[in-house]
C-alpha positions in Angstrom: -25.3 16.8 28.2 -24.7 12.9 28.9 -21.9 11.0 27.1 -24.4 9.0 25.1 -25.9 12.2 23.6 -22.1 13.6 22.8 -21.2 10.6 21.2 -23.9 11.0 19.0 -23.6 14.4 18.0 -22.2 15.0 14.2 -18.8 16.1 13.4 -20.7 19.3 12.4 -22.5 19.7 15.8 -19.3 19.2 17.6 -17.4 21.8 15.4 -20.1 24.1 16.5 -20.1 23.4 20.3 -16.3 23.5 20.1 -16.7 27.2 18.9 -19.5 28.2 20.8 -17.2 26.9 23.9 -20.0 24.3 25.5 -17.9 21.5 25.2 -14.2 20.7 24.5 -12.1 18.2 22.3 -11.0 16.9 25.7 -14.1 15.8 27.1 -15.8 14.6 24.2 -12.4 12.5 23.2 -12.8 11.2 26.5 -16.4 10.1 26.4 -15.6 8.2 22.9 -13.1 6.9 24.7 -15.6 5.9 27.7 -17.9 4.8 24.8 -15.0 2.4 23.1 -14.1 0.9 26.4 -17.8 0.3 27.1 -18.9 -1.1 23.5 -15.9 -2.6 21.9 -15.4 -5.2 24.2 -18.8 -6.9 22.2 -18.4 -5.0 18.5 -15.0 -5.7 18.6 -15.0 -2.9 16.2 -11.2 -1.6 17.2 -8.4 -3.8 16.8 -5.9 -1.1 17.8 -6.8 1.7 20.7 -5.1 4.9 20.6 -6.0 6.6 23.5 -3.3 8.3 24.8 -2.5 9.6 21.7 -5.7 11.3 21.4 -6.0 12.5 24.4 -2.7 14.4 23.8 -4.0 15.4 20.3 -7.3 16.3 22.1 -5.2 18.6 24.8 -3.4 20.2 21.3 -6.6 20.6 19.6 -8.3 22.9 22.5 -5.4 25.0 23.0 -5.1 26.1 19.4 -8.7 26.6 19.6 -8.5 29.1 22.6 -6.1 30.8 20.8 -8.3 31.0 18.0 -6.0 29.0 15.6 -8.8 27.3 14.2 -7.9 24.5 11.4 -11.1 24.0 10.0 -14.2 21.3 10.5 -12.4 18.6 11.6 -10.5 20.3 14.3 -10.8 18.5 17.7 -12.8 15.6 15.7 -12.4 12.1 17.0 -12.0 9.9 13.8 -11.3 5.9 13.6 -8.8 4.5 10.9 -9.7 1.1 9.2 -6.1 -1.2 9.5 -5.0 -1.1 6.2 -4.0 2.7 5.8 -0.9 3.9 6.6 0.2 6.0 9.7 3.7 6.5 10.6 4.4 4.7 13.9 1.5 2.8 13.9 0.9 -0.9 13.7 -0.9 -1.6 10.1 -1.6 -5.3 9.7 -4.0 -5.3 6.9 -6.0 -8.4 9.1 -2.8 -10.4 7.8 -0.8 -12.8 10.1 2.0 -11.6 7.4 1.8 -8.1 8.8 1.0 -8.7 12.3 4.1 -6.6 13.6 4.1 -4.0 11.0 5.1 -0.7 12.0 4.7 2.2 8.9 7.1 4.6 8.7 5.6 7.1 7.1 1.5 8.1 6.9 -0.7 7.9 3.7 -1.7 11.4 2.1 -5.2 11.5 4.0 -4.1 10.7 7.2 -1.4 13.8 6.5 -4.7 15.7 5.5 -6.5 14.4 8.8 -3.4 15.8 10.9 -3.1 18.6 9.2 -6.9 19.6 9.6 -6.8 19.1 13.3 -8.5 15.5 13.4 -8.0 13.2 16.9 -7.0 9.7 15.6 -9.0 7.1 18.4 -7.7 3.8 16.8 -7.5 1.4 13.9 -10.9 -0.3 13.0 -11.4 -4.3 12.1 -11.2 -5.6 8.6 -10.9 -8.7 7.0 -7.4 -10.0 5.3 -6.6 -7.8 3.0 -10.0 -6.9 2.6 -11.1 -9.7 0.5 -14.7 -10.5 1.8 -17.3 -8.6 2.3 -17.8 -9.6 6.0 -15.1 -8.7 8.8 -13.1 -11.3 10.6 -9.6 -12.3 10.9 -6.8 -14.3 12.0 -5.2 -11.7 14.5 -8.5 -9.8 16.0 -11.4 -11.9 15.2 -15.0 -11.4 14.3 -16.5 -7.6 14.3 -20.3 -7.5 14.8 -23.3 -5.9 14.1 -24.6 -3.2 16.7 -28.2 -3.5 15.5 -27.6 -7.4 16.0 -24.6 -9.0 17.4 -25.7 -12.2 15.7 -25.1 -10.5 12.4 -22.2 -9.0 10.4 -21.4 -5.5 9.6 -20.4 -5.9 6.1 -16.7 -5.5 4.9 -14.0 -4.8 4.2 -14.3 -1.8 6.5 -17.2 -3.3 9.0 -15.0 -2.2 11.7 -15.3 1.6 11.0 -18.7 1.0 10.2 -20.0 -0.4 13.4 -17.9 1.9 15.2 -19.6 5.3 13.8 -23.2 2.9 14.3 -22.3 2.9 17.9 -21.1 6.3 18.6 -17.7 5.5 18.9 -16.6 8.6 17.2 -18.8 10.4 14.4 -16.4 9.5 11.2 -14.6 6.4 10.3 -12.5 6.3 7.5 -12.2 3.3 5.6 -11.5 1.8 1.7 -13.8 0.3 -1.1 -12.7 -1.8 -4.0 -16.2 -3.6 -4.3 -18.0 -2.1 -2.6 -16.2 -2.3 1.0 -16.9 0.8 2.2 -21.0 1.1 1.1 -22.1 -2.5 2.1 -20.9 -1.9 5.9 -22.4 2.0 5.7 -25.9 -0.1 3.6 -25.6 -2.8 7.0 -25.2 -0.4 9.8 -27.1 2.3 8.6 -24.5 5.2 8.0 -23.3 7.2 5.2 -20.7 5.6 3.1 -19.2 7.8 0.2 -17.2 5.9 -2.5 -15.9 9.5 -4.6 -14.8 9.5 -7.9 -12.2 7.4 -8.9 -8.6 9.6 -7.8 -11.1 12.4 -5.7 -8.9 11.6 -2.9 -5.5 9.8 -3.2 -4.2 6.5 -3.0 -0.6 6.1 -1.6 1.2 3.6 -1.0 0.2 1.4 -4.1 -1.8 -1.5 -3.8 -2.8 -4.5 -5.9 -5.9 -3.3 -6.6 -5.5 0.5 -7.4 -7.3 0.9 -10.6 -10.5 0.0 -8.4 -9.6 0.9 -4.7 -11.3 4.4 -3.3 -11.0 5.8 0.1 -13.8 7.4 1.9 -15.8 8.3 4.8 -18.7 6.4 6.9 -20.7 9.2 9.0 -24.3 9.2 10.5 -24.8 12.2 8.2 -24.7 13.6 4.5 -23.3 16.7 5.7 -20.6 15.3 7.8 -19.7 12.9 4.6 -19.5 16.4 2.7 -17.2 18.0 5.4 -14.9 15.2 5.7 -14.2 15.3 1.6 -13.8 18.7 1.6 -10.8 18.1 3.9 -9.8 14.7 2.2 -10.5 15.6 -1.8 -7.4 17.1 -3.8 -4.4 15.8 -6.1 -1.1 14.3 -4.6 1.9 13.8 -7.0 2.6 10.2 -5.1 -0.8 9.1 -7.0 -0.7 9.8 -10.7 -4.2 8.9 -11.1 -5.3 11.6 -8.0 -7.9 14.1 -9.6 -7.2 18.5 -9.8 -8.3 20.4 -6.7 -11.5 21.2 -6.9 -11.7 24.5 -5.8 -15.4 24.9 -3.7 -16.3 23.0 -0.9 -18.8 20.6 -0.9 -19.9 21.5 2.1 -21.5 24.5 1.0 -23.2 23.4 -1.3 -25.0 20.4 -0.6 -28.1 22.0 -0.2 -28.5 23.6 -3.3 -31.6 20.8 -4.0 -32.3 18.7 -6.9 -35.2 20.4 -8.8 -35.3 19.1 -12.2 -32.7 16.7 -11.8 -33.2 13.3 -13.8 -33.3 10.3 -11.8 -33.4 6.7 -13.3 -34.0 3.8 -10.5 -33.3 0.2 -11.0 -34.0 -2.7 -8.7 -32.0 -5.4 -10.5 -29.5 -3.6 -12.8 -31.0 -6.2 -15.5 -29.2 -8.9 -13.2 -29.5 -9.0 -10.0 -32.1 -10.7 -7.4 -33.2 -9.1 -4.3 -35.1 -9.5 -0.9 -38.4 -8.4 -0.4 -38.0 -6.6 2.5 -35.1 -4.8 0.2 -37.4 -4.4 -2.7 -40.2 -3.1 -0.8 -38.1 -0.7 0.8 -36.3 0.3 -2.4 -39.7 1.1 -4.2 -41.0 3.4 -1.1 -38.1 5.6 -1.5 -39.4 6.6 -5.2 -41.8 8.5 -3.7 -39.7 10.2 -1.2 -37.1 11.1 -4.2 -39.9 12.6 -5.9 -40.5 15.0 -3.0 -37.3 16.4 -3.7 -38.4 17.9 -6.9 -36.3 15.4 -9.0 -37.8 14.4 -12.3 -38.2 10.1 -12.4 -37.1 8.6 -15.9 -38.5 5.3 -16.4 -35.6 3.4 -18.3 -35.6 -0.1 -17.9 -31.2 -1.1 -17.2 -30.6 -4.4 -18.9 -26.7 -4.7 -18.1 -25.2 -8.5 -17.6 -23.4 -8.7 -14.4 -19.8 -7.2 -14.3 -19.0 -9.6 -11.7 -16.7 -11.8 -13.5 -14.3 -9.0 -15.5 -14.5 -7.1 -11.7 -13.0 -9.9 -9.9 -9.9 -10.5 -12.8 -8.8 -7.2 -11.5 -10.0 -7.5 -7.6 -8.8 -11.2 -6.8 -6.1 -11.2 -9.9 -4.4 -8.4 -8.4 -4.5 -9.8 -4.5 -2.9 -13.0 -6.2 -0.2 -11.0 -7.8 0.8 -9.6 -4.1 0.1 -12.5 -2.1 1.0 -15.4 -4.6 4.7 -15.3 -4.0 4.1 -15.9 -0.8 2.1 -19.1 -0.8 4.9 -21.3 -1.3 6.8 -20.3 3.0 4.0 -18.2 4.0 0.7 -19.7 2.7 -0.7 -21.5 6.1 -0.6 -18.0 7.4 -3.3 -16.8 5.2 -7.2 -16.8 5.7 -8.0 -20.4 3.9 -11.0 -19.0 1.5 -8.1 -16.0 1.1 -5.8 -18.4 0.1 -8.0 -20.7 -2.3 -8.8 -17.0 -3.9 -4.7 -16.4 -4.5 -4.1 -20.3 -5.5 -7.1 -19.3 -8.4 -5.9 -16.1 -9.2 -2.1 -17.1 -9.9 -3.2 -19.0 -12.7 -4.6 -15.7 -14.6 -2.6 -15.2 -18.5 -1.8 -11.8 -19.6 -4.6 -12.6 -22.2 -7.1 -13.5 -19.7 -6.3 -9.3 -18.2 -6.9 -8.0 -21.4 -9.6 -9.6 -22.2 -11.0 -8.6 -18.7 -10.0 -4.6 -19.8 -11.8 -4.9 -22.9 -14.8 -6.4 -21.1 -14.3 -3.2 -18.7 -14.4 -0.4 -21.5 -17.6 -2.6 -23.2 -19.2 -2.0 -19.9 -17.8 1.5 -19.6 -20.1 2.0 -22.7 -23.2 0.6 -21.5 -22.9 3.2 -18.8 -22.2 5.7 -20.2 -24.9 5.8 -22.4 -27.5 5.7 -20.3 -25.9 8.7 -18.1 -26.4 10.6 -21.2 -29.6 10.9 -20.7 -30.2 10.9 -16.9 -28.2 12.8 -13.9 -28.5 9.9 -11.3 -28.5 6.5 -11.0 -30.5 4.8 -8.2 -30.3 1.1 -6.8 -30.4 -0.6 -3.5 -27.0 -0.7 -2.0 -27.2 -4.3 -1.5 -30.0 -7.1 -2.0 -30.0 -8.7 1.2 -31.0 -7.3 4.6 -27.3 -8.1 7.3 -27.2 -11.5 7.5 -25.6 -14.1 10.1 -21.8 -13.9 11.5 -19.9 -17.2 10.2 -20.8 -16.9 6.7 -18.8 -15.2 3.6 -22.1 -14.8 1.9 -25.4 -15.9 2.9 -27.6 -18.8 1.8 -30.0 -18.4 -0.9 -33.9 -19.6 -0.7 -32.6 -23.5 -1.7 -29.9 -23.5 0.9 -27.1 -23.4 -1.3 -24.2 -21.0 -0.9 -24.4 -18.3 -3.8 -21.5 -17.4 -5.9 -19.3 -15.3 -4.0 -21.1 -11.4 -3.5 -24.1 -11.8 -5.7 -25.8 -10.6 -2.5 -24.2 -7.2 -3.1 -24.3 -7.0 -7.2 -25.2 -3.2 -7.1 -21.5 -2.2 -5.5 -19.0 -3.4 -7.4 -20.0 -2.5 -11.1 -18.9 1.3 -10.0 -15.6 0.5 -8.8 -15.2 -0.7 -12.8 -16.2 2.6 -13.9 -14.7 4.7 -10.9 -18.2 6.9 -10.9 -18.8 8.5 -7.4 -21.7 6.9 -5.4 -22.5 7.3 -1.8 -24.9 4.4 0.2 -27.9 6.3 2.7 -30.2 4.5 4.5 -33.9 4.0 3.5 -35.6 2.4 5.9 -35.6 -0.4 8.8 -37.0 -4.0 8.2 -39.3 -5.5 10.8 -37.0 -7.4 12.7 -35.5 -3.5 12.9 -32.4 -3.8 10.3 -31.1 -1.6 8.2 -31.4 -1.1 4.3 -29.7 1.4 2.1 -30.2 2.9 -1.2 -27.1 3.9 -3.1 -27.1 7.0 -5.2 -24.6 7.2 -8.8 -23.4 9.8 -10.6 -21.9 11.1 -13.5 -17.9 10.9 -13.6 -16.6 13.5 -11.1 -20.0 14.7 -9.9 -19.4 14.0 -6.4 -21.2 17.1 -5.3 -23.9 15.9 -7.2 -24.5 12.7 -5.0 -24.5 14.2 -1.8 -27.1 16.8 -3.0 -28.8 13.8 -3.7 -28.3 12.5 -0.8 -28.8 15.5 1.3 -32.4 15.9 -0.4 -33.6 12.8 0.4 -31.9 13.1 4.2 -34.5 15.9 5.0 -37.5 14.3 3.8 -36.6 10.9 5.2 -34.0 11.8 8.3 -32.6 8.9 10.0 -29.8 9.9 12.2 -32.1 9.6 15.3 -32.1 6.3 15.7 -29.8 4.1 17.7 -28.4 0.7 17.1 -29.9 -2.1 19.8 -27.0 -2.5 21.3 -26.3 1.3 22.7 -30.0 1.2 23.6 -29.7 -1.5 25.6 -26.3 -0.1 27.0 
């Protein structure tokens, strides 16, 4: 088997071959390694390379194995880290000039739940200051690209893990999502990006932004997305707002189908304008979801966009970390970072409630209409990846947007904290990637990835292979 094909193989595929004893968490740590050296140097995907540290982990890993002290799926499992997560020992800079020789000294309860399952940390992935953008670039480790198009942008905040896990650099990337940040890059790169329900796996240390942040996986497949949550999912007592255990695993159960299950599909949300290429591609997949044995509701979703109550809490909160700051520190900041903190400072008390009370209006909306259907379908952004340099891209006229309106279908569901994963759906004709993202009810994660499973077998995707490891 050549390295290319191993870097490829799933997290579940590699579990297997570790048991089956045809290949080793050494050597396939060491061929992600070869790949990383090979590829990063024009993704620019790492910022931080671990490798002797997982080659020792790798070394631990296969000994326990040939003992038989097996840890579970993710044993001997090279995963990536996006740069804002914890890990003791580690540099954690957060893309931040402020943080730039941060050292943590203690790890965040998943990557205790990564260690503890057996996983082989490679590195930290790329991601934009404090993960305000939806592109990634900083002022420390510059610009991450696109491995279907090095002219174009991953997505953010966690592009980095994203085009990592595109290019075989390891089959699971771990990243965050408060608008969206972990689907758009999964939507751009064509991956699996789970956001979970709201407290499915914990957040710790605090942030800014908690009462929209998630953390979650980016995989080539549903299954491996599945596998990862089972090890990720479960309460911790240093987040109060961390969900029970749930006591099966999602992993087994992901291909119980979706016979009967209601499915409602909207294009716009009542809002929002999309590509055609995105539209077209959006409207092919109804046929493939009705392969699955769903049932298709016809319900026309005439929300108003969410955008401005979602970015009180998103940009107000940032401002509330990083304000204090602007007075000695401010020229270290990302300038369109800054001009967000210099807007956000000036946020009342009454302008937050007023921005809750818009939240629990919305909440309403929603939840009315998931009385009547199981699942929620959109595309996971409106625009096919666009070029490197820009924030947000140019609409028809030429005229810069307002900030995200390209991704309108991500950020509504950090509001309401429902769990909704991003697969791919198809290729444009200059070969891109488009995703459709999948919502649920509150705390039917499994629920998603059936989804999602479904529609993987009728429409599989994790065959193809980003331009640039083809041309590699």
């Amino acid at each position: 088997m050549n390295d290319t094909n191993i870097c490829f193989l799933s997290a579940q595929e590699l579990g297997t071959a570790y048991r089956n004893r045809t290949l080793s968490p050494v050597e396939v740590t060491q061929e992600v390694l070869h790949q990383i050296e090979k590829l990063n140097p024009s993704l620019n995907a790492f910022c931080t390379l671990l490798s002797e540290q997982a080659l020792t982990q790798a070394k631990r890993a296969e000994e326990e194995l040939s003992r038989g002290e097996d840890r579970g799926p993710l044993h001997g499992i090279p995963v990536s880290i996006k740069d804002n997560l914890f890990m003791e020992g580690i540099r954690t800079t957060f893309g931040s000039k402020l943080l730039e020789n941060h050292i943590c000294n203690e790890d965040a309860p998943i990557i205790e739940r990564l260690r503890n399952a057996g996983a082989i940390f490679t590195g930290r992935t790329n991601t934009p200051e404090f993960g305000w953008k939806g592109v990634t670039d900083n002022r420390i480790f510059g610009t991450t690209k696109n491995p279907w198009d090095l002219e174009r942008t991953p997505g953010g905040s966690s592009g980095g893990a994203a085009s990592a896990v595109a290019s075989g650099m390891g089959p699971l990337g771990i990243g965050t999502d408060g608008g969206g940040s972990v689907r758009i890059p999964a939507a751009f790169c064509g991956l699996v990006g789970l956001k979970a329900s709201f407290g499915r796996i914990p957040n710790y240390p605090a942030t800014a932004v908690d009462s929209l942040r998630h953390t979650g996986p980016l995989t080539r497949t549903v299954l491996d997305t599945a596998i990862a949550l089972d090890v990720l999912a479960g309460p911790d007592e240093r987040d109060p707002s961390s969900l029970p255990e749930t006591r099966n695993l999602f992993s087994s159960q992901i291909d119980a189908g979706v016979k009967g299950k209601r499915m409602a599909f909207s294009c716009d949300l009542g809002y929002a304008s999309v590509e055609e290429e995105i539209r077209v591609l959006f409207e092919n997949s109804l046929r493939d979801f009705e392969k699955c044995g769903a049932t298709i509701e016809h319900k026309p979703v005439q929300w108003e966009d969410p955008y401005n109550c979602w970015e009180i809490f998103f940009y107000g909160g940032i401002a509330s970390n990083l304000g204090p700051k602007l007075a000695d520190q401010g020229d270290l900041l990302d300038p369109g970072l800054r001009q967000v903190v210099e807007k956000g400072i000036h946020l009342s008390a009454a302008d937050y409630v007023d921005a809750l009370m818009q939240r629990n209006r919305f909440w309403q909306e929603v939840r009315s209409l998931f009385e009547t259907i199981d699942f929620l379908v959109t595309p996971s952004t409106a625009v096919l990846p666009f070029s490197i340099g820009n924030n947000d891209p140019l609409d028809a006229s030429g005229q810069a947007p307002r900030s995200l309106s390209w991704t309108p279908f991500s950020y509504p569901f950090n509001l309401t904290g429902q769990p909704a994963v991003t697969i791919p759906c198809g290729w444009s004709q200059n070969g891109l990637p488009a995703g459709i993202q999948i919502i649920g009810r509150r705390f039917d994660d499994l629920g998603v990835l059936q989804v999602a499973r479904a529609f993987e077998k009728i429409l599989p995707w994790s065959s193809h292979r980003p331009t640039l490891v083809k041309a590699g």
